[in-house]
VOPAGU-2260 file (C-alpha; in pm, 1 decimal, decimal comma):
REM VOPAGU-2260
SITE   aa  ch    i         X         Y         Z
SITE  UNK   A    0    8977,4   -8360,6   -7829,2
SITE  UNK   A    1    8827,9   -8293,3   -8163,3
SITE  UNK   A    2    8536,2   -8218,3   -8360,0
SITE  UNK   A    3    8374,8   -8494,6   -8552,9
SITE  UNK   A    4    8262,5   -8307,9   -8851,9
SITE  UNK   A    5    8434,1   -7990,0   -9005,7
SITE  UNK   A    6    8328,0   -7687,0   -8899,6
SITE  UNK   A    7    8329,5   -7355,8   -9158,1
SITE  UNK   A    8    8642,9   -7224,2   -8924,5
SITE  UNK   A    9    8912,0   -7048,1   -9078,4
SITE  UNK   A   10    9199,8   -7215,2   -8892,4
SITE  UNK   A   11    9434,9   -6926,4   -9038,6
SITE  UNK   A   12    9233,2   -6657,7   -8930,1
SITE  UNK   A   13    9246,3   -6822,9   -8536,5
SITE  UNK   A   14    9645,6   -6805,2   -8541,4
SITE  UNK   A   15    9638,3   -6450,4   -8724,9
SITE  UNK   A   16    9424,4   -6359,4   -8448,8
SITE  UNK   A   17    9605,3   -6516,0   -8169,9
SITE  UNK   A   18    9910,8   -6327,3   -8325,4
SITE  UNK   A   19    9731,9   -5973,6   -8360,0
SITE  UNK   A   20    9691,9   -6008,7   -7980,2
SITE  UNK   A   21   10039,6   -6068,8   -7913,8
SITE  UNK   A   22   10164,7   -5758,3   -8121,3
SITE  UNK   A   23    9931,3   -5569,4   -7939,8
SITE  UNK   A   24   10055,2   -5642,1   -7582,7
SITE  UNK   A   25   10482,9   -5683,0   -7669,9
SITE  UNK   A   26   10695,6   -5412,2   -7868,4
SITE  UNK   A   27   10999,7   -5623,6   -7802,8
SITE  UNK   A   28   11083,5   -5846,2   -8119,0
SITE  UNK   A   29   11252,6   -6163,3   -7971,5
SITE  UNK   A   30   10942,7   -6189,2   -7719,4
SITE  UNK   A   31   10698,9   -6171,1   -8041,0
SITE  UNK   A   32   10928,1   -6320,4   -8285,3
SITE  UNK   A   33   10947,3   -6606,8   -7988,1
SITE  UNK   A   34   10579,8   -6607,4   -7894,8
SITE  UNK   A   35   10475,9   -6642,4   -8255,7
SITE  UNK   A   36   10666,8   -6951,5   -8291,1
SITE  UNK   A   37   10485,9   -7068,7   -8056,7
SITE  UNK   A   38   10158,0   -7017,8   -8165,1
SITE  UNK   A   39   10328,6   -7136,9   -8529,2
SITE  UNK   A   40   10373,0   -7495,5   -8386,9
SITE  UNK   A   41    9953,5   -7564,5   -8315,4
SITE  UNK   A   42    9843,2   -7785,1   -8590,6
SITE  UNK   A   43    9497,5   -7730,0   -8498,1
SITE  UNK   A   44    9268,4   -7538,7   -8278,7
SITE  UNK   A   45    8967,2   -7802,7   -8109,8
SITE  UNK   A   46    8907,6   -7561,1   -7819,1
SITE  UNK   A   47    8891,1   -7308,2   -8095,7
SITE  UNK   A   48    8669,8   -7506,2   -8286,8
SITE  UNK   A   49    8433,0   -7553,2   -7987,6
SITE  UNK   A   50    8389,7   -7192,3   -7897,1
SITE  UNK   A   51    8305,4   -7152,6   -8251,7
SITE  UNK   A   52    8061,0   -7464,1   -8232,7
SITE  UNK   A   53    7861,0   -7310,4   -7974,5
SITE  UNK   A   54    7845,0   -6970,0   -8011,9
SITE  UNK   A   55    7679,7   -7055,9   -8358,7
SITE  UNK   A   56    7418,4   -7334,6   -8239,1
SITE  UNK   A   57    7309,4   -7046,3   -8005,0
SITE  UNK   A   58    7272,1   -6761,9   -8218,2
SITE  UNK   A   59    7403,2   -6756,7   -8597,9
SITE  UNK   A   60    7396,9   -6372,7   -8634,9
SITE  UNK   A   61    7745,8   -6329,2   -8413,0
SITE  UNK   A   62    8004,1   -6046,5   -8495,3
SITE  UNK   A   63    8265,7   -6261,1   -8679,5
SITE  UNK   A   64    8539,5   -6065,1   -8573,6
SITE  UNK   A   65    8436,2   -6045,1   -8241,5
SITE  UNK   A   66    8393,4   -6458,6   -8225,6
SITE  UNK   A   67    8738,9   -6500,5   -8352,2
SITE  UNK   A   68    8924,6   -6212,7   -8099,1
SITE  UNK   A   69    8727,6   -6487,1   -7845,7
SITE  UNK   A   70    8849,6   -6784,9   -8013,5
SITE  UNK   A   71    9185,6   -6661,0   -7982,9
SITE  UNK   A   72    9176,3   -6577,7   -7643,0
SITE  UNK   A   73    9079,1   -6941,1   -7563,2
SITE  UNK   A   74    9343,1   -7114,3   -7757,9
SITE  UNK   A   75    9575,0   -6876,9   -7610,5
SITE  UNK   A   76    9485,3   -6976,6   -7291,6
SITE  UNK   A   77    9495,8   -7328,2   -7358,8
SITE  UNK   A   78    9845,6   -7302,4   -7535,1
SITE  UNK   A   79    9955,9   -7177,3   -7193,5
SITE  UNK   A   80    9810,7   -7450,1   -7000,0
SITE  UNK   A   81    9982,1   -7728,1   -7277,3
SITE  UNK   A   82   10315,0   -7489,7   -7209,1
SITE  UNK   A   83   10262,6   -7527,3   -6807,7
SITE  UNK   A   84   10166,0   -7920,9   -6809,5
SITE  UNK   A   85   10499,1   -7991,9   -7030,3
SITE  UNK   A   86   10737,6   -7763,4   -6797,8
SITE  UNK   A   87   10578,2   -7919,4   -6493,3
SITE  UNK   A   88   10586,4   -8285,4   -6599,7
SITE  UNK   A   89   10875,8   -8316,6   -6813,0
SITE  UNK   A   90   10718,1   -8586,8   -7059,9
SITE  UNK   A   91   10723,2   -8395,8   -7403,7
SITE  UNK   A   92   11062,0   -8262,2   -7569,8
SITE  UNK   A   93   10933,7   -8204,2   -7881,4
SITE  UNK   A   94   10750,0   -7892,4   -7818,0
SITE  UNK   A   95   10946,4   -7552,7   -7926,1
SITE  UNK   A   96   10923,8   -7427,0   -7563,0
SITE  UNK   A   97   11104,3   -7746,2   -7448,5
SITE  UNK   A   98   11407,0   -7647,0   -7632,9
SITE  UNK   A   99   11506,2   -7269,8   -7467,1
SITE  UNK   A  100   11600,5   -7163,6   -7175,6
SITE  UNK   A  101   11392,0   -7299,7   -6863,3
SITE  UNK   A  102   11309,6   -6947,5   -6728,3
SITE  UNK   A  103   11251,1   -6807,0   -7092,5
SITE  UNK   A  104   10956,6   -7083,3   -7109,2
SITE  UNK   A  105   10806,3   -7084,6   -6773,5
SITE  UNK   A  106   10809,6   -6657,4   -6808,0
SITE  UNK   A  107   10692,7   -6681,8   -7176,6
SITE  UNK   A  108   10374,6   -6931,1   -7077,9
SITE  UNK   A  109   10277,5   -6675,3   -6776,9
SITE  UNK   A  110   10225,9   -6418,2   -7027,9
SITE  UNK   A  111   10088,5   -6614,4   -7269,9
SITE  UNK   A  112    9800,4   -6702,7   -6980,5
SITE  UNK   A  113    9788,6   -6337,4   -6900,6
SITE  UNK   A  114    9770,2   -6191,4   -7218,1
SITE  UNK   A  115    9442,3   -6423,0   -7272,5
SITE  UNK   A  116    9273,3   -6267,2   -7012,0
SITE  UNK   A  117    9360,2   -5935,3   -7099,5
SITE  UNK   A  118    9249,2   -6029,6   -7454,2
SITE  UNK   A  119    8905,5   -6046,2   -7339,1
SITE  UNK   A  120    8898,3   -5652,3   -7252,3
SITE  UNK   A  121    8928,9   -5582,1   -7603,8
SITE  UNK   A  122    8603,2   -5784,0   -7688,8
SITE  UNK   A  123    8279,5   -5493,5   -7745,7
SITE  UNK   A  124    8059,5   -5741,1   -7639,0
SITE  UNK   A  125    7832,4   -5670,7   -7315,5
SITE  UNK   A  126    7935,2   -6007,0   -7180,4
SITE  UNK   A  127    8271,5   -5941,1   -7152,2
SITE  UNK   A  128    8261,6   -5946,7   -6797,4
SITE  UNK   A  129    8092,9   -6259,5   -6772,1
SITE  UNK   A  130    8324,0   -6429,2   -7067,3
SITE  UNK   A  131    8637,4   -6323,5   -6800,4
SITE  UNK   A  132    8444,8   -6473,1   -6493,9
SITE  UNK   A  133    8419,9   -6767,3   -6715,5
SITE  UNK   A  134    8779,2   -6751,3   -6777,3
SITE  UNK   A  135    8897,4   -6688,2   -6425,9
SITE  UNK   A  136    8684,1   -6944,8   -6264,6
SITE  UNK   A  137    8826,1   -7269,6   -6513,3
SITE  UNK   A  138    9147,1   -7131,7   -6531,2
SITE  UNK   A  139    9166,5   -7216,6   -6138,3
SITE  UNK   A  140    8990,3   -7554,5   -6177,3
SITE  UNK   A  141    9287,5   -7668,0   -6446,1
SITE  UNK   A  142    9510,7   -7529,3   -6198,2
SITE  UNK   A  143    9351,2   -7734,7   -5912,3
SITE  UNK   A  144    9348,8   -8064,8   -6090,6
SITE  UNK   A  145    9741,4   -8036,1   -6270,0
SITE  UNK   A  146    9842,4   -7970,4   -5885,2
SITE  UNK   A  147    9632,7   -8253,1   -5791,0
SITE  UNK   A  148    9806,8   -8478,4   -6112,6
SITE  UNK   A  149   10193,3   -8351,6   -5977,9
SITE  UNK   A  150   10150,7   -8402,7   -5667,9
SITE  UNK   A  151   10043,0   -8787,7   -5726,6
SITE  UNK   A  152    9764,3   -8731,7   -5499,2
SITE  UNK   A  153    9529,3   -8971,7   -5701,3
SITE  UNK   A  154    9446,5   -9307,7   -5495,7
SITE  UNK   A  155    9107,2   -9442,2   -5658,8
SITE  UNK   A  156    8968,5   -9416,5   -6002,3
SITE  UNK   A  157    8639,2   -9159,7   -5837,8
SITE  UNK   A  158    8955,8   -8938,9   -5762,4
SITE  UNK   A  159    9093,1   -9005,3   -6084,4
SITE  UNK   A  160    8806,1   -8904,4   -6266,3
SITE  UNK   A  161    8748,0   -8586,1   -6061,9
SITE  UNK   A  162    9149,4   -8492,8   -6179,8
SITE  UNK   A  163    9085,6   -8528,3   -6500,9
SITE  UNK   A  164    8741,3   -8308,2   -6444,6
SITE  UNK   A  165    8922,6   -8054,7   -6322,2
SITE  UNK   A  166    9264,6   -8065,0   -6537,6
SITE  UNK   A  167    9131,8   -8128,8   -6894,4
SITE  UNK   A  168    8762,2   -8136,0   -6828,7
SITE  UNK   A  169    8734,4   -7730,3   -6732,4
SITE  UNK   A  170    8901,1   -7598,1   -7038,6
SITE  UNK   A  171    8679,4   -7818,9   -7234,4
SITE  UNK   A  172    8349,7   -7656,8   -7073,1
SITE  UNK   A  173    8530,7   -7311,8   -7094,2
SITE  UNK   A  174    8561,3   -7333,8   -7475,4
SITE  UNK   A  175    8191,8   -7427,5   -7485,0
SITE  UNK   A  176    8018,2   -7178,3   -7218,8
SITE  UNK   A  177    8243,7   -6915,3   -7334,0
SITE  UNK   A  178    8110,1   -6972,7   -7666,3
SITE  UNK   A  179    7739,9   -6972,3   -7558,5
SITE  UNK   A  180    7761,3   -6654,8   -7314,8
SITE  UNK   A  181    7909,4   -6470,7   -7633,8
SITE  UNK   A  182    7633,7   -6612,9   -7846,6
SITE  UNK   A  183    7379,2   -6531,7   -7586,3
SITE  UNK   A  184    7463,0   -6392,7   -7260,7
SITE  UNK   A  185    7382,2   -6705,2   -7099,6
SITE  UNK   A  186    7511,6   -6988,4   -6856,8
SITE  UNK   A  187    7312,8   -7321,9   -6907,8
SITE  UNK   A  188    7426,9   -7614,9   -6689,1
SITE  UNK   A  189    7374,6   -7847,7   -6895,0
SITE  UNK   A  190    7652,0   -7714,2   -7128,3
SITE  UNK   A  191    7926,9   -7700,8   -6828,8
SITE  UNK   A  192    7826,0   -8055,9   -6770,8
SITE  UNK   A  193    7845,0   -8208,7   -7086,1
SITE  UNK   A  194    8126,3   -7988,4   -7133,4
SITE  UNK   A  195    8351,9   -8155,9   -6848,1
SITE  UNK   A  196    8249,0   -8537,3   -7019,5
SITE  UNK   A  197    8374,8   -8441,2   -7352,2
SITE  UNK   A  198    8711,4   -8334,8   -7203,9
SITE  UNK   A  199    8761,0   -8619,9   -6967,4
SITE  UNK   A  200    8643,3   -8862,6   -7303,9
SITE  UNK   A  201    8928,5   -8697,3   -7470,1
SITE  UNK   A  202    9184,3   -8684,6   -7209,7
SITE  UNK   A  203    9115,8   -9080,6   -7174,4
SITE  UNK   A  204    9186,0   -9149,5   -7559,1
SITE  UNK   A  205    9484,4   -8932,1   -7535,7
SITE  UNK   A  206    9627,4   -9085,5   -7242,2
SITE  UNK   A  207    9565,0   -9379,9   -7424,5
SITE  UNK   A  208    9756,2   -9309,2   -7741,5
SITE  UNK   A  209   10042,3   -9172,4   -7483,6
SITE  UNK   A  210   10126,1   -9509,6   -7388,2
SITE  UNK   A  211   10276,2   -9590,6   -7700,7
SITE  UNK   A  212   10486,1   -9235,6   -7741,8
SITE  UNK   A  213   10842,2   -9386,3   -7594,6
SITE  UNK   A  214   10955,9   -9053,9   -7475,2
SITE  UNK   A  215   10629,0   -8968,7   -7294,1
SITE  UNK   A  216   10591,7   -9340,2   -7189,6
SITE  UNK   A  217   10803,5   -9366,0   -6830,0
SITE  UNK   A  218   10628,7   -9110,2   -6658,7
SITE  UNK   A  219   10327,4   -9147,0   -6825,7
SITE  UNK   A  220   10253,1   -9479,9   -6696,4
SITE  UNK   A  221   10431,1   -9436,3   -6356,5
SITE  UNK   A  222   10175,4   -9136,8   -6259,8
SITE  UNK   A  223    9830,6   -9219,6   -6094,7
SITE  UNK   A  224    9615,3   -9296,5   -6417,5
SITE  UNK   A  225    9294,8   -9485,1   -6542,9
SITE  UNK   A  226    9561,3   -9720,6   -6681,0
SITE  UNK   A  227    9788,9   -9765,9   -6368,2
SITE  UNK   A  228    9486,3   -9783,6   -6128,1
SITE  UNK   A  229    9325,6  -10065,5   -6352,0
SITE  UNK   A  230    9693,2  -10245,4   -6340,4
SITE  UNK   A  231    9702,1  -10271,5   -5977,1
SITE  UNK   A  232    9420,3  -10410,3   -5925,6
SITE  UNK   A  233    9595,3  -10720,8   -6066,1
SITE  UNK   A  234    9261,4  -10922,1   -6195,8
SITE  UNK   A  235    9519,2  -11151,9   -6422,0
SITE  UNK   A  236    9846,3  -11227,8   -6438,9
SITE  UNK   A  237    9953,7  -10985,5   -6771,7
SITE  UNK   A  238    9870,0  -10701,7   -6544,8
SITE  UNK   A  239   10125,5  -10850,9   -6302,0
SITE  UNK   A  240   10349,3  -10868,3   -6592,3
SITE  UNK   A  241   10242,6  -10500,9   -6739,2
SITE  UNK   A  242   10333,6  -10336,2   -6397,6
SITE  UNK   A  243   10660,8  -10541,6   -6378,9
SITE  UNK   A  244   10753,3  -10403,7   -6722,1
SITE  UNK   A  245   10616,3  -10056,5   -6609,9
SITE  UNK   A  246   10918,6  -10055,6   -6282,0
SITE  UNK   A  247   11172,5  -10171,7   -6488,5
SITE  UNK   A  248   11254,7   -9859,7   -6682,0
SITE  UNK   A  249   11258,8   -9980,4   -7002,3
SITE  UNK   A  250   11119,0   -9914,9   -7348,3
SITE  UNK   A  251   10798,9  -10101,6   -7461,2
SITE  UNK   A  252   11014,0  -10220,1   -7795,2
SITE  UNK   A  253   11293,1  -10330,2   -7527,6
SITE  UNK   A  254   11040,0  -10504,0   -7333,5
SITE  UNK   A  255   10787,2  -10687,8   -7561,3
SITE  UNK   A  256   10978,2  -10666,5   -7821,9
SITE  UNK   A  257   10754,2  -10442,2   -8071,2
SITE  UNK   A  258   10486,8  -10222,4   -8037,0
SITE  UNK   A  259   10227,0  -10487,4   -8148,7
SITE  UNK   A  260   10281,1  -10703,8   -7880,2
SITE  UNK   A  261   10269,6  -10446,6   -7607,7
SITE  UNK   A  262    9901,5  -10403,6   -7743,2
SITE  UNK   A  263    9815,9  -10726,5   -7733,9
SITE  UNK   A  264    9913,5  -10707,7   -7350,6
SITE  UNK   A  265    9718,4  -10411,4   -7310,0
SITE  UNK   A  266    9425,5  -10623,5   -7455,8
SITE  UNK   A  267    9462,9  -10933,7   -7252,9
SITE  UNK   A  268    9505,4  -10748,3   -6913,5
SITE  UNK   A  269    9235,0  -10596,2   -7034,8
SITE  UNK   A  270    9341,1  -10205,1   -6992,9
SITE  UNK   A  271    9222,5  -10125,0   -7375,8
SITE  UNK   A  272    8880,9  -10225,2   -7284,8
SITE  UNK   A  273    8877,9  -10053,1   -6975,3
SITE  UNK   A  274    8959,5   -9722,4   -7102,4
SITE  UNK   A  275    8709,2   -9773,8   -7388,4
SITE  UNK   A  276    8456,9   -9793,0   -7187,7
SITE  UNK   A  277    8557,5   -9537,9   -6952,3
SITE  UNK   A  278    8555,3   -9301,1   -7251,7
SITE  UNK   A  279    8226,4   -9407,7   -7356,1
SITE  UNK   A  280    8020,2   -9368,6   -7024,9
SITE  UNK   A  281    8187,7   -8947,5   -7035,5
SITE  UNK   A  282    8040,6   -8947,8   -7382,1
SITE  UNK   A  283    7721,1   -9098,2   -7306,2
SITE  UNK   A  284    7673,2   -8882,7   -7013,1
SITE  UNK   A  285    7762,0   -8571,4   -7254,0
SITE  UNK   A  286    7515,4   -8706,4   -7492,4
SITE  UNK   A  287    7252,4   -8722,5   -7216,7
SITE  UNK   A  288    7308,7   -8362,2   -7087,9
SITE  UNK   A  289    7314,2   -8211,3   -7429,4
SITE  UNK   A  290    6963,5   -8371,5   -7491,4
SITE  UNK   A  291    6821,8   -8147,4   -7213,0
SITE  UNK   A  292    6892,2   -7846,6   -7350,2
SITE  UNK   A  293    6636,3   -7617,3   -7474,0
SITE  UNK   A  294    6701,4   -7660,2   -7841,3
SITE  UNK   A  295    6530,4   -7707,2   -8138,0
SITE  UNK   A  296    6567,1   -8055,2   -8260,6
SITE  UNK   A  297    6796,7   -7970,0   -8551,9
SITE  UNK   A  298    7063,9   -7802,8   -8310,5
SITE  UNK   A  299    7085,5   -8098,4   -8061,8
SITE  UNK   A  300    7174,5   -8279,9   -8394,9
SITE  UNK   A  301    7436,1   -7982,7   -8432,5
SITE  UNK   A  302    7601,6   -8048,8   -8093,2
SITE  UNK   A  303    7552,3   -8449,8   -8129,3
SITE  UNK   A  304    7648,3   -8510,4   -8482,5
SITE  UNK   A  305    8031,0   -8253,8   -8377,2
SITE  UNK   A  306    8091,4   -8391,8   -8001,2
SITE  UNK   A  307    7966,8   -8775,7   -7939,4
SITE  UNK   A  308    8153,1   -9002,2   -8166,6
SITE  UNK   A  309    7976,7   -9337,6   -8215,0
C-alpha cells in the first residue's frame, strides 16, 4: 500500500520516533542496538503516511509531536505484524529478523507489538483510550485472518476476500481511524470501510508482484489465494498448465524459461486480469464510501486524489 501523492511527512522524524520509543522501554543495548536495526531496514512508512493523511483532512491544527508519537506507534505495530507473517510463513529471507536466532525474532516481534500499545499511554491526548481500543480491536482481526491464511482454511474467493479483510485490510483501517479519532475524537464508518478496501486493493497488487519474487514464489502460489482459486477453476487450458507448473516445485525461469513468458501465461489464463479487476472493485468501493463522508468538497479530493489510484 501507498500513497499516491506525497504527503509533507518527515519520514526521518517517523523512525526517530519509533526509536525514542524503544529507548524508552529497553536499557539493555543488544535488545536496542537489535531493535533499531530493525526499524533501520523500513524503506518507507504507508501506514505512517495514512495516520498522518487523516488526522490532517480532519483537523489541521494537531499537536505535531503528538501525531508523530501516534505514527510511530502504528508502524511499530505493523513492523511486528510484517515480523510475525515472515516467522509464521517462511517466504521472505531477506528481512534482518530472518537471519538470527529463531527465538531472538519471534521474542523480539512480541515486544515490538507490545511496546506499540504501551506507546499509546504516553500520548496527552484525551482519546488515548479510544486510539488503544482502536488498537486492540484490529490487532485481533490481523490476528484472526493470518490464522485463517496458515491454517489454509480458505476454500472460495468470498472467504478469500474476508482473509484478506481481516489480515491486511484491519491494519489498513487502523492507520486511518486511528488517525481520525486523534484528529477528532471520532469513529465514522465510512472510514473503517473504505479503510478495509484500500488494504485488500493493496494486498491484491502485492500478492501480485509476489509471484514473480523466486524465493517467495513456492509457497506463495501453493497457499489459498485470489490467484490459486482463479487457477482451479480451470476455464482454459494455460491454467491447467499454470497449476501443473505450480506442483512441480520448480522456478518460474526453470519452467517457462524467463520471467516474460511466465507473464504472458499469467495473461492468457487470464489471472492478471482477474486480479486487476479484483483490485479495482476494493478501490471503487473505497472510493464510494469515502464520498459519504461529511466533508467539504476539497477534503474528499484530499482522501481521493492520496488513496484511489486511477
Amino acid at each position: 500500500m501507498a500513497l499516491k501523492s506525497e504527503l509533507l511527512l518527515n519520514k526521518v522524524q517517523v523512525a526517530m520516533f519509533m526509536k525514542d520509543a524503544v529507548e524508552r522501554s529497553v536499557d539493555w543495548l543488544y535488545l536496542r542496538n537489535l531493535l533499531h536495526r530493525f526499524i533501520e531496514s523500513k524503506q518507507t512508512f504507508p501506514f505512517a503516511e495514512l495516520c498522518y493523511l487523516h488526522a490532517n483532512v480532519f483537523n489541521s491544527e494537531n499537536d505535531e509531536e503528538e501525531l508523530y508519537k501516534l505514527m510511530a506507534a502504528v508502524e511499530l505495530l505493523v513492523l511486528a505484524f510484517d515480523m510475525f507473517d515472515d516467522l509464521e510463513d517462511l517466504d521472505n529471507f531477506t528481512e534482518p529478523w530472518m537471519d538470527i536466532d529463531r527465538g531472538e525474532a519471534i521474542n523480539s516481534s512480541s515486544f515490538l507489538y507490545t511496546l506499540s500499545l504501551s506507546h499509546i499511554h504516553s500520548l496527552s491526548s484525551p482519546y488515548r483510550s479510544e486510539i488503544l481500543g482502536l488498537f486492540l480491536e484490529y490487532a485481533l482481526q490481523a490476528m484472526k485472518g493470518q490464522h485463517i491464511d496458515l491454517a489454509n482454511a480458505v476454500k472460495t474467493e468470498k472467504e478469500c476476500l474476508q482473509m484478506i479483510r481481516w489480515k491486511s485490510g484491519s491494519l489498513t483501517a487502523l492507520a486511518a481511524e486511528a488517525g481520525v479519532m486523534f484528529a477528532c475524537g471520532k469513529r465514522y464508518e465510512e472510514v473503517k470501510e473504505y479503510g478495509h478496501q484500500v488494504g485488500i486493493a493493496g494486498q491484491i497488487e502485492n500478492d501480485y508482484k509476489g509471484l514473480f519474487t523466486p524465493h517467495k514464489q513456492d509457497r506463495k502460489f501453493l497457499k489459498p489465494s485470489l490467484a490459486l482459486l482463479y487457477l482451479q477453476r480451470k476455464f482454459n487450458q494455460t491454467s491447467v498448465d499454470i497449476l501443473q507448473y505450480v506442483h512441480s516445485g520448480k522456478d518460474f525461469d526453470e519452467y517457462f524459461g524467463s520471467i516474460v513468458a511466465f507473464k504472458e501465461k499469467l495473461l492468457e489464463a487470464g489471472v492478471t486480469q482477474y486480479l486487476n479487476v479484483m483490485k479495482h472493485i476494493a478501490l471503487k468501493k473505497a472510493e464510494t464510501y469515502i464520498k459519504k463522508l461529511p466533508l467539504p468538497a476539497e477534503k474528499l479530493d484530499e482522501l481521493l486524489t492520496n488513496l484511489i489510484k486511477k
